[in-house]
Structures are given as structure tokens and as C-alpha cells.
MARDREN-43605 format. One record per residue (C-alpha): residue number from 1; residue in one letter; x, y, z. Coordinates in steps of 0.5 Angstrom, whole numbers, plus 500, padded with zeros to 3 digits. Each point is the difference from the previous one (the first is absolute). Layout:
REM MARDREN-43605
{NUM, "A", {X, Y, Z}};
...
REM end
This chain:
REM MARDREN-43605
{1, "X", {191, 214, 306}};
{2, "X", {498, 495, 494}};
{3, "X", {503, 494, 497}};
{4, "X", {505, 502, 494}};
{5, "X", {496, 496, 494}};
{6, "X", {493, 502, 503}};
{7, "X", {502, 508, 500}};
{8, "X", {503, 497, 494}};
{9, "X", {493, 499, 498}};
{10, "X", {496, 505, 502}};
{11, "X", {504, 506, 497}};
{12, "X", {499, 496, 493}};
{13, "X", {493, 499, 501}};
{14, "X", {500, 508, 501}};
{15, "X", {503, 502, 495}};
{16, "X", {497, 496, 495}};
{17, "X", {494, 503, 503}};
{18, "X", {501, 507, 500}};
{19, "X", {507, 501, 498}};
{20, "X", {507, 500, 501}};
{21, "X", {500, 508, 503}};
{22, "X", {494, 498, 505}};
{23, "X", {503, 493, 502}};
{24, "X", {506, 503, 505}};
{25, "X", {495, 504, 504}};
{26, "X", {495, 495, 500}};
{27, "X", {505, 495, 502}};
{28, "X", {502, 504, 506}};
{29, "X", {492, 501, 501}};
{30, "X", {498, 493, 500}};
{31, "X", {507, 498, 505}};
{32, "X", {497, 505, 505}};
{33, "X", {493, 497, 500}};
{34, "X", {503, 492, 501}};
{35, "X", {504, 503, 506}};
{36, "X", {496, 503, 504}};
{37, "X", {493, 495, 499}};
{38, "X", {506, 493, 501}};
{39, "X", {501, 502, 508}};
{40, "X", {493, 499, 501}};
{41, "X", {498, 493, 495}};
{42, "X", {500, 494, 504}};
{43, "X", {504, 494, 497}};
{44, "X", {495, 495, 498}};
{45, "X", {499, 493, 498}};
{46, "X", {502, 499, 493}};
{47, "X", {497, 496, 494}};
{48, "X", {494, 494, 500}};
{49, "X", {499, 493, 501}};
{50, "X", {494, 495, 501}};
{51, "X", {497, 502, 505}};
{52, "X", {499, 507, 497}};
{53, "X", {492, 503, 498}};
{54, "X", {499, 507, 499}};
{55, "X", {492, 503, 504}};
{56, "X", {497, 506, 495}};
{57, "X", {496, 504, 504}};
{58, "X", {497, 507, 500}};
{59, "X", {502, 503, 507}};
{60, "X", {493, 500, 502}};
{61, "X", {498, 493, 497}};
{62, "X", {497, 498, 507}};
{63, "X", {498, 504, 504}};
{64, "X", {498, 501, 508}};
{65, "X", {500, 503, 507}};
{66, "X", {507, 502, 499}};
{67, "X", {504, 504, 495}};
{68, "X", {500, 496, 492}};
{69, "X", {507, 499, 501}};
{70, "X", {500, 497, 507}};
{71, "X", {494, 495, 498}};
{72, "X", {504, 498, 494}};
{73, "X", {506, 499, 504}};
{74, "X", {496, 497, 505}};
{75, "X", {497, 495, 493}};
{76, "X", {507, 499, 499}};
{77, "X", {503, 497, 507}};
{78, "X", {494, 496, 501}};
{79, "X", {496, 497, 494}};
{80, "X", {505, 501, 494}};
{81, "X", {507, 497, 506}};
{82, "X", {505, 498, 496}};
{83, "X", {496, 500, 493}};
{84, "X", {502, 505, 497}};
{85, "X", {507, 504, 500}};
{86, "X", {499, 505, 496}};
{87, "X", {494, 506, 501}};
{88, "X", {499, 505, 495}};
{89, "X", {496, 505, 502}};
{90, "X", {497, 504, 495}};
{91, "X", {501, 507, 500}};
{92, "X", {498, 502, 507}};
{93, "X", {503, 508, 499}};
{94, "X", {496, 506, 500}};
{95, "X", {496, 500, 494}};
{96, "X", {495, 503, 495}};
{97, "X", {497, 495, 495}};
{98, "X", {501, 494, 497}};
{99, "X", {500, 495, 507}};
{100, "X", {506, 503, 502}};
{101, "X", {503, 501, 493}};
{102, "X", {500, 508, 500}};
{103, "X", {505, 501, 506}};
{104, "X", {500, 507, 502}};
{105, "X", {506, 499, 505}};
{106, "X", {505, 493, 499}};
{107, "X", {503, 502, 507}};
{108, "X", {494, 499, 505}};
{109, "X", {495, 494, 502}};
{110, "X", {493, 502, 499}};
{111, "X", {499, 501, 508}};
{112, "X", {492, 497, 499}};
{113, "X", {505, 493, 498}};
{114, "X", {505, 502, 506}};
{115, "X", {507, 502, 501}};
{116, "X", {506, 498, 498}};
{117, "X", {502, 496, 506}};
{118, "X", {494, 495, 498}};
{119, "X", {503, 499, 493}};
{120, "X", {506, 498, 504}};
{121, "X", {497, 496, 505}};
{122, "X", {498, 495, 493}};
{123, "X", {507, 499, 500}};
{124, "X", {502, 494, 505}};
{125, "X", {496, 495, 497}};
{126, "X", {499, 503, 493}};
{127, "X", {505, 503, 494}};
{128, "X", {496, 507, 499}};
{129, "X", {500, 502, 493}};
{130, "X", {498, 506, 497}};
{131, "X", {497, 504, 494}};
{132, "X", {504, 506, 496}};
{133, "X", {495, 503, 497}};
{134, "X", {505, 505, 496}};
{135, "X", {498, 499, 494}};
{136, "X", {494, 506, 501}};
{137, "X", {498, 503, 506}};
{138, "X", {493, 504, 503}};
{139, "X", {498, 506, 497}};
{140, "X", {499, 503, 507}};
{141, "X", {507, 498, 502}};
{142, "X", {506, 505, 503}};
{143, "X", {504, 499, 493}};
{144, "X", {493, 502, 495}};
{145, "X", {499, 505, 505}};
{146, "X", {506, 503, 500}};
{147, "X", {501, 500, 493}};
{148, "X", {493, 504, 498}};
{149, "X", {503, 505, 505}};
{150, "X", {506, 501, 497}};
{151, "X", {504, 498, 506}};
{152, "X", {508, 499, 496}};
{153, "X", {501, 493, 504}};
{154, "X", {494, 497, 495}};
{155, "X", {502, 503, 494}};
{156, "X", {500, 495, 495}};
{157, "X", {496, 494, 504}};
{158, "X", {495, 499, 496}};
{159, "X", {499, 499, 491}};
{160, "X", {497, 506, 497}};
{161, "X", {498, 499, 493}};
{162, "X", {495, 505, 495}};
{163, "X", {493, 497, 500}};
{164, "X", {500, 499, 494}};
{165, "X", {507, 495, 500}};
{166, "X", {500, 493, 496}};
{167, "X", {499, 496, 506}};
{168, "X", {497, 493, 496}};
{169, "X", {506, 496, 499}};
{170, "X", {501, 499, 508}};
{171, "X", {497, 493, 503}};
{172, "X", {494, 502, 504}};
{173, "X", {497, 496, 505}};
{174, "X", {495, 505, 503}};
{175, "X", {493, 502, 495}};
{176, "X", {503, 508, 502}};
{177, "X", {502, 505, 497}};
{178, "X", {509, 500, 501}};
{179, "X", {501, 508, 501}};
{180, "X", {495, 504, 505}};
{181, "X", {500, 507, 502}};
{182, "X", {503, 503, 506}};
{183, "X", {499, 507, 503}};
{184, "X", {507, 503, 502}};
{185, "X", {503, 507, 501}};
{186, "X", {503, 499, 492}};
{187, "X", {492, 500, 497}};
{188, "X", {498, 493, 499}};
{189, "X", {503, 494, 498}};
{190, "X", {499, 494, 497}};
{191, "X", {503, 494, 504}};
{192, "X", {502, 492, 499}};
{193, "X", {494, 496, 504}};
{194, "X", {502, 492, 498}};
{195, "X", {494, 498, 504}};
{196, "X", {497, 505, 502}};
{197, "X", {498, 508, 501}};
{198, "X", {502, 498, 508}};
{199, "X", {507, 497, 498}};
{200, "X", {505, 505, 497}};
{201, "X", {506, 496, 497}};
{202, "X", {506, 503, 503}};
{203, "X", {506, 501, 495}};
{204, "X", {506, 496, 501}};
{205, "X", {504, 504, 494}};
{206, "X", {501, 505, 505}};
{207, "X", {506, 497, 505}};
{208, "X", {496, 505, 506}};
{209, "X", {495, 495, 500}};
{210, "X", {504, 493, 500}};
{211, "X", {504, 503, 506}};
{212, "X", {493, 501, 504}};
{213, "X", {498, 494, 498}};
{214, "X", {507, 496, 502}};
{215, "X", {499, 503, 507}};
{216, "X", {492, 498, 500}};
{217, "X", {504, 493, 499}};
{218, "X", {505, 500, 505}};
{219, "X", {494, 502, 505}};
{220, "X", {496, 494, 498}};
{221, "X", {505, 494, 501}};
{222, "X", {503, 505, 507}};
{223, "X", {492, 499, 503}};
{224, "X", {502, 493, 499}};
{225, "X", {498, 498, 493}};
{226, "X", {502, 494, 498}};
{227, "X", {498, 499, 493}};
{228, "X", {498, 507, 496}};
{229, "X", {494, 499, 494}};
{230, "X", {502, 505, 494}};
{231, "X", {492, 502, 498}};
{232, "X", {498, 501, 493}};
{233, "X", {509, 499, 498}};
{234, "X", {499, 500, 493}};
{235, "X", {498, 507, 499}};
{236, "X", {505, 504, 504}};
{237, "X", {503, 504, 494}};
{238, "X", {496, 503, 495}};
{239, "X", {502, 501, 493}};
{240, "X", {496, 503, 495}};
{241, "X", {498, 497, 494}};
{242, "X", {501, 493, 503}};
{243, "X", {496, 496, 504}};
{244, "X", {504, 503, 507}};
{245, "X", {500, 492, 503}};
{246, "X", {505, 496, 500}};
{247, "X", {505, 505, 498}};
{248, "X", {508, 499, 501}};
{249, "X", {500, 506, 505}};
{250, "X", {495, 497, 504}};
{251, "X", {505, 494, 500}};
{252, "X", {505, 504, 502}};
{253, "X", {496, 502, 506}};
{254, "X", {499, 494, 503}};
{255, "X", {507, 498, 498}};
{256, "X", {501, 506, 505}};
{257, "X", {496, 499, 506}};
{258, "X", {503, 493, 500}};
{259, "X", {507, 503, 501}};
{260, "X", {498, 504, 505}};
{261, "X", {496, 495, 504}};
{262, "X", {506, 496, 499}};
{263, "X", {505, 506, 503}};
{264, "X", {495, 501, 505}};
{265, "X", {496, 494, 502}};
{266, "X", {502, 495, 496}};
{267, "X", {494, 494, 504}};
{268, "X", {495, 504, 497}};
{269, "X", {497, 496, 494}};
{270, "X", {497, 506, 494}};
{271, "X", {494, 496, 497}};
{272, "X", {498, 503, 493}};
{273, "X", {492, 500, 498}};
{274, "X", {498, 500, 493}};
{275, "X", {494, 498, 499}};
{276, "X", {502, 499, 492}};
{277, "X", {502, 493, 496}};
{278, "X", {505, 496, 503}};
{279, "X", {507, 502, 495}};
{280, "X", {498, 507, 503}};
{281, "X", {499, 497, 507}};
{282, "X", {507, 497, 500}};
{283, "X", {504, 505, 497}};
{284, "X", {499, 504, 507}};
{285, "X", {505, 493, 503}};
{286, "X", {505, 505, 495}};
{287, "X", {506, 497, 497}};
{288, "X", {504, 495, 505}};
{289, "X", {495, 502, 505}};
{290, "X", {501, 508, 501}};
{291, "X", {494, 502, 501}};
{292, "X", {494, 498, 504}};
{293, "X", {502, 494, 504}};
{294, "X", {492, 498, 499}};
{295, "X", {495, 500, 495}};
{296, "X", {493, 498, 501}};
{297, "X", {497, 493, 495}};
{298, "X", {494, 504, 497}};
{299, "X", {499, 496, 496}};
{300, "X", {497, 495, 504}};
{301, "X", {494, 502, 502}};
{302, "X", {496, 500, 494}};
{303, "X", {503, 493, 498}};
{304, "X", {499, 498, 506}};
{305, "X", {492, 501, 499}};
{306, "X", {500, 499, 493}};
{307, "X", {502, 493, 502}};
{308, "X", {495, 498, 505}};
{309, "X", {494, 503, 495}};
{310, "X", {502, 497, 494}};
{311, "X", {503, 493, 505}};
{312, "X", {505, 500, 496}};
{313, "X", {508, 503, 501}};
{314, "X", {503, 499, 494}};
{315, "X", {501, 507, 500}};
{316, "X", {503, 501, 507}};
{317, "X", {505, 494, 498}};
{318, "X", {503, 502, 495}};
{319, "X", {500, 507, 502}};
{320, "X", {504, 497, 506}};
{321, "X", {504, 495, 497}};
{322, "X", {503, 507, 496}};
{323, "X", {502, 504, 506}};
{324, "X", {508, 501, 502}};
{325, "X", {503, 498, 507}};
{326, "X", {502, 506, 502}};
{327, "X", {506, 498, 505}};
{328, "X", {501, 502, 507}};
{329, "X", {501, 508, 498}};
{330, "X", {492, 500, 499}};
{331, "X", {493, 498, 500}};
{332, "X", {493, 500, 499}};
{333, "X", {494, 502, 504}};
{334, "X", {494, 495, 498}};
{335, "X", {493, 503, 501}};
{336, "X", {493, 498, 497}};
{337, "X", {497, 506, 504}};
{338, "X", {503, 507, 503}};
{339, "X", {496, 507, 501}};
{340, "X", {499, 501, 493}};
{341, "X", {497, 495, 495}};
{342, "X", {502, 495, 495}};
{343, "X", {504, 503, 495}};
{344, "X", {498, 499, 493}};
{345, "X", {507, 502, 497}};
{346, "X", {504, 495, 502}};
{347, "X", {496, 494, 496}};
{348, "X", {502, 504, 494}};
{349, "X", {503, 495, 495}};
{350, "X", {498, 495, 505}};
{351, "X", {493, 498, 500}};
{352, "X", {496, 503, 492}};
{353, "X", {495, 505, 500}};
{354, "X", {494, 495, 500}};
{355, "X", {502, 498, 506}};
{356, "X", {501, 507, 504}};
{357, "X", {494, 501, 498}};
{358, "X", {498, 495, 504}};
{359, "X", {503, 501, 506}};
{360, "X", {497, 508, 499}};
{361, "X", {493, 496, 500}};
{362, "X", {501, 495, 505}};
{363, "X", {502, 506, 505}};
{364, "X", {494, 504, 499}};
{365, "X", {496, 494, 500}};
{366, "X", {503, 499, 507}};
{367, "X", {498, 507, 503}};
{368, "X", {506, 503, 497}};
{369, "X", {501, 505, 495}};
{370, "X", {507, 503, 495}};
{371, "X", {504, 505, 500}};
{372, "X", {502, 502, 493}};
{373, "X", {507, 503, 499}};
{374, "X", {500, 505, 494}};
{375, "X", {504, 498, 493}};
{376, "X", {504, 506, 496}};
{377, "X", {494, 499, 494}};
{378, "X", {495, 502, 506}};
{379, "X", {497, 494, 500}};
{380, "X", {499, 496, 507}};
{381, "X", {503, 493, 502}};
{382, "X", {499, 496, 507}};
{383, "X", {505, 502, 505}};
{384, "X", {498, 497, 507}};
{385, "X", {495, 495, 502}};
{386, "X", {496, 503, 506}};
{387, "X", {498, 495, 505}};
{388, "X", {502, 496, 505}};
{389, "X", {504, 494, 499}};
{390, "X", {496, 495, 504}};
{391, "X", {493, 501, 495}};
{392, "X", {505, 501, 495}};
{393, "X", {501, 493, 500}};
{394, "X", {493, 499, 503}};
{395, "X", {494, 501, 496}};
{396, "X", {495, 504, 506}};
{397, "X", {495, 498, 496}};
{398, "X", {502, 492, 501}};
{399, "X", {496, 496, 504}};
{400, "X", {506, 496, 503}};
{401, "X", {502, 497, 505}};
{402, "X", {505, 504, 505}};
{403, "X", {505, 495, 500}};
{404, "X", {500, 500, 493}};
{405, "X", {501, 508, 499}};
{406, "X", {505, 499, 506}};
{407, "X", {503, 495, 496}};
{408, "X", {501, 504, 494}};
{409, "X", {503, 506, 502}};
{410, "X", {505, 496, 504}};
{411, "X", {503, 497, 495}};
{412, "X", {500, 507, 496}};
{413, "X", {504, 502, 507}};
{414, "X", {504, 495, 500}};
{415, "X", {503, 500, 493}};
{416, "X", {504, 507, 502}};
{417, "X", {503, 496, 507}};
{418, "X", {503, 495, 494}};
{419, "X", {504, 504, 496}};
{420, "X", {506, 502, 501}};
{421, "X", {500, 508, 503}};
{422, "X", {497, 503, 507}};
{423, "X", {492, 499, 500}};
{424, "X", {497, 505, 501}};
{425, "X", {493, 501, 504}};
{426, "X", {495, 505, 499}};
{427, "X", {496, 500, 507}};
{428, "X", {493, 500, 498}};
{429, "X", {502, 494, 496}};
{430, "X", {504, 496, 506}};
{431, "X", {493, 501, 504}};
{432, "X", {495, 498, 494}};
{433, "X", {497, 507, 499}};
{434, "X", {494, 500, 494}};
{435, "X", {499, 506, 495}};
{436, "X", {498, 507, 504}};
{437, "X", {494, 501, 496}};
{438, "X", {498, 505, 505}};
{439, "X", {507, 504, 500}};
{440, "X", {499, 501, 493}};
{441, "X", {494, 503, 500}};
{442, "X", {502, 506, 507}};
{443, "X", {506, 502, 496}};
{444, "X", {499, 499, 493}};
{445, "X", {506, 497, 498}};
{446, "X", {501, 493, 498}};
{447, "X", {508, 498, 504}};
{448, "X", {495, 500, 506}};
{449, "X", {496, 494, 497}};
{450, "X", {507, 497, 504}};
{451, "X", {502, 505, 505}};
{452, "X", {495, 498, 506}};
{453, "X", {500, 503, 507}};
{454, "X", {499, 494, 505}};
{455, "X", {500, 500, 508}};
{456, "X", {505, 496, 503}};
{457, "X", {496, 497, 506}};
{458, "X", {494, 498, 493}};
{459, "X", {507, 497, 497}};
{460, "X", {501, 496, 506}};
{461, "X", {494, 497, 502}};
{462, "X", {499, 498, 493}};
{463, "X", {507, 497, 500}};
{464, "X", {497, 496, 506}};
{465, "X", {495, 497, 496}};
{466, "X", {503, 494, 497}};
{467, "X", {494, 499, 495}};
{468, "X", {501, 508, 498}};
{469, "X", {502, 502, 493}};
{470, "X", {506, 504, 504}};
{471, "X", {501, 495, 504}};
{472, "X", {501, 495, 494}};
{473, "X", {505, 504, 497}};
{474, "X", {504, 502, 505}};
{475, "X", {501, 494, 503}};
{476, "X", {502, 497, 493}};
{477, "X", {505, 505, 499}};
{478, "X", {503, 500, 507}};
{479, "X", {501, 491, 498}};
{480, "X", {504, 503, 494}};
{481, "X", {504, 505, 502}};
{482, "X", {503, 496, 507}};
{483, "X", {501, 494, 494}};
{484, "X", {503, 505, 496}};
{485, "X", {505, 503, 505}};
{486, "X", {503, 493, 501}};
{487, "X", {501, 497, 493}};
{488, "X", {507, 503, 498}};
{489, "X", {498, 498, 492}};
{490, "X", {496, 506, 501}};
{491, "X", {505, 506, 501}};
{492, "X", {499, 506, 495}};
{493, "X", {507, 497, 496}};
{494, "X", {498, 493, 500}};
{495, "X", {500, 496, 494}};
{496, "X", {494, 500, 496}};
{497, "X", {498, 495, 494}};
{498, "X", {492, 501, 498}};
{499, "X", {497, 492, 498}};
{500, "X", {496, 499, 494}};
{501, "X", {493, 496, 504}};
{502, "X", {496, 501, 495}};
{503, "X", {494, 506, 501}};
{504, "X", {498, 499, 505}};
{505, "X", {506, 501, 505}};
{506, "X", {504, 506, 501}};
{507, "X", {507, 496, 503}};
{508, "X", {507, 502, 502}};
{509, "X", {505, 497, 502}};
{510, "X", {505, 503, 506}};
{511, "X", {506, 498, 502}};
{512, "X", {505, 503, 504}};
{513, "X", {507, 500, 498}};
{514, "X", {503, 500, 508}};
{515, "X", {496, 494, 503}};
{516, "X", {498, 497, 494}};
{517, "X", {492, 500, 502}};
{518, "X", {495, 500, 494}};
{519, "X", {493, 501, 499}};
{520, "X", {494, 499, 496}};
{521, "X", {495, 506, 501}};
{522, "X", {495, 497, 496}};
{523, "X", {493, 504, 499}};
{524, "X", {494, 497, 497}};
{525, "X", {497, 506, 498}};
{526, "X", {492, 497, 497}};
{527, "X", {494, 498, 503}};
{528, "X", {501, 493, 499}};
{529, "X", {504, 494, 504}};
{530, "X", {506, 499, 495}};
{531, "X", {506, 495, 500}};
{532, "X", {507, 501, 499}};
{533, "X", {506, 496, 498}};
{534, "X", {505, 502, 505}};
{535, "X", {505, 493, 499}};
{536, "X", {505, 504, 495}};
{537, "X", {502, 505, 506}};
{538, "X", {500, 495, 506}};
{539, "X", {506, 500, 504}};
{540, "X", {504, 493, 502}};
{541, "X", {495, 500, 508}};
{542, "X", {494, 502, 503}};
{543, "X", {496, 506, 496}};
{544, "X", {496, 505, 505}};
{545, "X", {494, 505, 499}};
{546, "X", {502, 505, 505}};
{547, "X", {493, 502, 500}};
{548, "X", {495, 494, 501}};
{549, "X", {505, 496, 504}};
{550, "X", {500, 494, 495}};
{551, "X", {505, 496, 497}};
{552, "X", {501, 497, 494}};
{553, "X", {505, 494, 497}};
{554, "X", {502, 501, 493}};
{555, "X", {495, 495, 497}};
{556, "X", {494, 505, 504}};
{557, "X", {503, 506, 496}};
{558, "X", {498, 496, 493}};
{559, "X", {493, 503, 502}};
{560, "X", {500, 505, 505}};
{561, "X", {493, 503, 500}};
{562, "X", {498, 507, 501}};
{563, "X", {494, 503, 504}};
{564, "X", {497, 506, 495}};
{565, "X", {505, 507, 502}};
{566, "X", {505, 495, 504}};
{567, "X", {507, 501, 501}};
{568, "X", {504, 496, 503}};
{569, "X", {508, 502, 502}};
{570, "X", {503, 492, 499}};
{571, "X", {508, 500, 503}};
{572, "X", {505, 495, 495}};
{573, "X", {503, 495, 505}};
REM end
């Protein structure tokens, strides 16, 4: 029924889990659920190329006549064709609280968003990817409620602890409290909320909650999954007196999934979110790529900022010129923007903490607003960045011309279409959104600075307006990404080498070791017309720059003049 080394691994990441006298049983458990969901998991496209972007979207980011998920489809196949491969919907299942956070039923479509046969009708034209939010789960779930009522099956899901427990050293990412108190048939009980007093952390150290959860797996890649998001991974398993993030046992959970995946779906790719600074964020790639296949490149976002604010890239460069290739078994998604905000964790060692003061007072400045993360001494540190990221790298307040803060942003959109890895594409950013101001103020919570609501057919018409803000943006990135998908230099494993051009510039070399194609990806990332010399990477014939069309000798490369935020993608003759 299962690969011999993979039931191999399986049975010794349960018994490192939960023992050698469970293992056996669970092993047989485990075996029954890959044999009843492979039947029903369609075989796949496998991997990634080029020609690759993954769409972040919520189900009903764009809304009409019609169901969200239909307008969203219909998005897909007509404006979005052959733009982007991937969708990721963010979580579109029964919820609580939290945007969708707080699932109350892993297994349903919210039926104001649709049905199950709509989610399957993105998959023609793009590779759905779904999230698994199994690290908590909402306070008006079947689990919670079950295990308030005393049902046997929901004994031991959740972490009860006395209220007075030392909880101080766990890493905390929300200003709440961790324990919150429950009403249940035993009196009451005071349970583990990572987030928030609406999501219960689940307790894997009960091997009930594992086979619960590998069977909500299983169901996700049969409804068509093609790539599985592991929300919020690091905090999976809970050990007092730790920080409960990162902790082997979380490692050894995600080792798992994987085998299971492999048994029983092996197309579908595991991405990995932590939100955490980047010797962190790899070690879910695990050891020899045993673990997740993608981690996302947080990192990116705030360097990516922090280098067109200040007009200068020295600390992008040298963050990129460290990063490892890592090989054909994994790679990264590379994102500026998502649903959340601009971490602030993952420029801890990267940039001093003058400067991440500044990117704080730059976002509130710019519309925006911090989340602060609380430390073990009590203290508060910023966590996340709330704003969206065109007024990110945009100052509202600027008197400046539209095509200079379009300018702008494409160039902080195209740094992520350079680097080795998956782009990832946050939609408001793909259709030029502004900070939801309004949003903020109706909900009260400062993620929905970057969470609007927009009508399709508003969308389209200002798509039509060739001068529109949205019009601009979408253009351009329409330009970038059908370049992008034929340049072989820039598959997710090409080779990568970051050039040394000064401040002002943001470079990459790709060279794609089968075709022999190279690239220069170069970024201007100030507000003034620069020159480069290009003359030491020139190759033995023409050099082109995809982008503008212009060809250049090598004597021409001596000087090459830069417009301000311009990035030119120069072929290697």
C-alpha cells in the first residue's frame, strides 16, 4: 500500500513522536487513511518552471453578480490568462473570526463563497493552493465543542493548563493573553490561545489529533490541492518551558505530512509559513529537503522597502549575495506583499534597530500602523508592518507624479520576478490597491488596512483606463510576467550570483545551466538617473534589455544610464 522507505519513515517519525508501544497502531491508522483518500487524488503536474507566479488572493477579493469564487474565476481566465499558475486562496472554509483564521469546519466551502465544484473550476487554468490552518482551530468548532461536552472522541485536543501556569517564556506574536478560560461539563478550564481567545491551539502530543488532521490533509490535496500552505507551522507542538516555536517535534511533524504526501500525493508541494528570520525559515526546507518542498522569502519585504526609502540597497545586496542555492528538491516563494503585514522579525540581524525604528515611523507616516509582538521580559517589539505595500513604498502625502510612484513599486515588484524562487503576488498588489483606511476604521483591526473588498466590474473599468493607477500596475506586471515566462535564466533553480554595482542598484545575475542563457536583472532603486557599468559582464555579441527593446554594444555598457526606479532585464549575447 506504501513505499517500503517511506512506511519506513513514517513509522519512525511516530515513534519519535509518541513512542514505540503506539507506533504500530498508528502506523496501521496512518496506512488506512492514505488507502482510502489515494483513489480519489488526481495525478498532477509536478515541480516548477519559469513560467511559474503564484496569485494571493481571499475568495472574495473581488466580488459581483455571481458567487465570489465564480467572479474570481472568471478574474482568472480573463484578465489574469496565463499570468499566474498558481492561486492561493486564502482560507475560504467556515469561520469565526480572524479573516478566515478561526476555521470552525476544515472540510466545507463557506457557502456565501460557493461550493466545492467552484474551487475545482479554478484548476484548469491555475494550480489551487490551499491553507492548513492546523495549528489552532475556532472556539465554535465541532472539536471545541465536543471537547466542552465531554464527548470521548475530543478528550485530550486541546492543552489545559492551571491559570496560574508560567507561560513567560513562550514567543508570543499577539498582545493577549496565551491561557483563556472555557466553560465544559468538567467546571472550567483554561486553554492554550496562541492568537487569539477564538483559536484554540490544538494538541498534537495526542496522536487522535495527528490522524484527524492527516485525514483533513488528504481531503485538501483530493478536492484538487496542488500545493498545501501549513499556516503558522512553528508553533505546532507545545513544551512548557521553552519557547514552543520551532521545537523538533514540530520538525518532525512536518517531516511527516511530507511522507504522507509522498504516499499518497506526491504532486502536491508542502509550503511552509514562518514568519521568523531566515536560518528559521529554511530550516522547514529540513535536512536533504525532507520537509517542506517551499518556504516563503520573508525577508524580502522589509529589505525591499527599506532599500528604495533610504535609496540605497547595500543591505538587500548583501542579504542576497548570502542566500544558499537550493537545488532542484526546493525553493522559495518570493513575496514584498501578502495578507498580512511587512514582517518586522525577519530584519532581526539584518538591519540595526535605528533603522527598524525608522521603517516603524516611515509606516505610520504613510497611513499605516505596527503590530508589536510581546518579548519574555513583558516588553513590546514591532512584529508586522500595517499597510499596503504600494503607500508602503509610496508616501500619500508625496506630491508626485503618477508615473514616478508606479515607477517606484514596479521596481520593488520586479526585485521578487529576479530571484531564484516562485514570485508570489499578493492581488491587491497585482491590481494597485492604496491603504484601506476606511476598512480599518469599520473593523477595528489594522490587517484590514491591506484586505479590501473590490467589485470586479469597478476593477475592469479602471483596468481600461490606460492612465489609471490600476490600469498602470496591471499593465506593467502583465509586461514582466509574460517576459518572465520565456527566459529560461529565470527558473526557480537557475543559478543565481548578486553583482556588486554600487548603492544605487540592486543586481542579479541568472544563468540557466541547460540553455546557457544569462540575465542581468538590474534595479535602480533611487530617485535620480544613474549610470552603471556593465562592461565586465558583457558576453561575446549583442546585449538586449527585454523590457525596453534597446540594444546596446559593449562600449554602450560602459555607461548605461538608469531612469530613477528603472530596471532593465539586459540578455548576455
Amino acid at each position: 500500500m506504501i513505499a517500503d522507505a517511506i512506511r519506513e519513515r513514517i513509522a519512525r517519525r511516530l515513534r519519535l513522536l509518541y513512542g514505540d508501544s503506539r507506533a504500530s497502531g498508528l502506523l496501521a491508522e496512518v496506512e488506512r487513511l492514505v488507502g482510502e483518500h489515494r483513489p480519489r487524488i488526481a495525478p498532477a503536474a509536478r515541480g516548477w518552471s519559469q513560467a511559474d507566479a503564484l496569485l494571493i488572493t481571499y475568495a472574495d477579493s473581488l466580488v459581483g453578480e455571481e458567487r465570489p469564487l465564480r467572479v474570481l474565476g472568471d478574474f482568472l481566465a480573463r484578465e489574469a490568462r496565463d499570468l499566474v499558475s498558481f492561486v492561493h486562496l486564502l482560507p475560504f472554509y467556515p469561520y469565526s473570526s480572524d479573516d478566515g483564521f478561526a476555521v470552525s469546519d476544515y472540510r466545507a466551502v463557506r457557502p456565501d463563497l460557493g461550493g466545492w465544484e467552484d474551487v475545482a473550476a479554478l484548476g484548469p487554468s491555475c494550480r489551487p493552493v490551499f491553507d492548513a490552518v492546523f495549528n489552532h482551530v475556532s472556539a465554535q468548532s465541532a472539536y471545541l465543542r465536543g471537547y466542552c461536552a465531554g464527548e470521548p472522541r475530543y478528550a485530550g485536543f486541546f492543552i489545559s493548563l492551571p491559570p496560574g501556569t508560567d507561560t513567560s517564556a513562550v514567543l508570543r506574536t499577539r498582545n493577549l493573553p496565551l491561557l483563556h478560560e472555557y466553560r465544559t461539563v468538567r467546571g472550567p478550564e483554561w486553554l492554550w490561545t496562541t492568537f487569539s481567545r477564538d483559536q484554540v491551539d490544538l494538541n498534537f502530543a495526542n496522536p487522535r489529533v495527528l490522524l484527524e488532521i492527516l485525514d483533513v490533509l488528504l481531503c485538501y490535496a483530493a478536492r484538487g490541492a496542488a500545493m498545501i500552505r501549513l499556516d503558522a507551522v512553528p508553533y505546532l507542538w507545545k513544551e512548557l518551558g521553552t519557547s514552543c516555536a520551532h521545537r523538533p517535534q514540530t520538525h518532525e511533524l512536518v517531516r511527516l505530512f511530507r511522507d504522507v504526501c509522498d504516499a499518497a500525493c506526491p504532486h502536491v508541494l508542502l509550503l511552509a509559513e514562518t514568519n521568523a528570520p531566515h536560518h528559521e525559515n529554511v530550516a522547514y526546507l529540513g535536512s536533504g529537503g525532507d520537509e517542506a518542498q517551499v518556504i516563503y522569502n520573508f525577508c524580502l519585504a522589509p529589505l525591499v522597502l527599506w532599500s528604495l526609502y533610504r535609496g540605497d540597497a547595500t543591505h538587500l545586496s548583501r542579504w542576497a549575495a548570502g542566500l544558499e542555492p537550493l537545488g532542484g528538491r526546493a525553493t522559495c516563494l518570493n513575496v514584498t506583499a501578502t495578507h498580512d503585514g511587512i514582517g518586522m522579525r525577519p530584519t532581526e540581524g539584518l538591519l540595526g534597530e535605528r533603522e527598524r525604528a525608522e521603517l516603524v515611523e516611515m509606516a505610520r507616516a504613510h497611513g499605516g500602523d505596527v503590530t508589536g509582538k510581546r518579548n519574555a521580559d513583558g516588553s513590546v517589539s514591532p512584529y508586522e508592518l500595517n499597510l499596503n505595500y504600494f503607500d508602503a513604498v509610496n508616501d500619500p502625502r508625496a506630491a508626485e507624479p503618477l508615473g514616478l510612484q508606479v515607477a517606484r513599486f514596479m521596481c520593488s515588484q520586479a526585485v521578487p520576478l529576479a530571484l531564484a524562487g516562485i514570485p508570489g503576488i499578493y492581488i491587491h498588489s497585482l491590481l494597485g490597491s492604496r491603504n484601506d483606511l476606511a476598512a480599518v476604521r469599520r473593523t477595528g483591526r489594522l490587517r484590514s488596512i491591506n484586505r479590501a473588498q473590490l467589485r470586479l466590474a469597478e476593477v475592469r473599468a479602471e483596468l481600461a483606463e490606460a492612465g489609471s493607477l490600476r490600469g498602470r500596475v496591471f499593465s506593467a506586471y502583465r509586461r514582466l510576467l509574460e517576459l518572465r515566462r520565456e527566459q529560461r535564466a529565470f527558473h526557480p533553480d537557475a543559478a543565481q550570483e548578486v553583482l556588486d554595482l554600487g548603492p544605487a542598484f540592486f543586481a542579479v545575475r541568472r544563468t540557466d545551466r541547460d540553455s546557457g542563457q544569462e540575465l542581468l536583472a538590474l534595479h535602480n532603486v533611487t530617485g535620480q538617473t544613474r549610470p552603471a557599468d556593465l562592461r565586465a559582464f558583457a558576453g561575446r555579441s549583442g546585449h538586449r534589455d527585454l523590457l525596453s527593446g534597446e540594444t546596446f554594444s559593449r562600449a554602450a555598457l560602459g555607461g548605461l544610464g538608469f531612469a530613477p526606479y528603472q530596471v532593465r532585464w539586459i540578455a548576455l549575447g
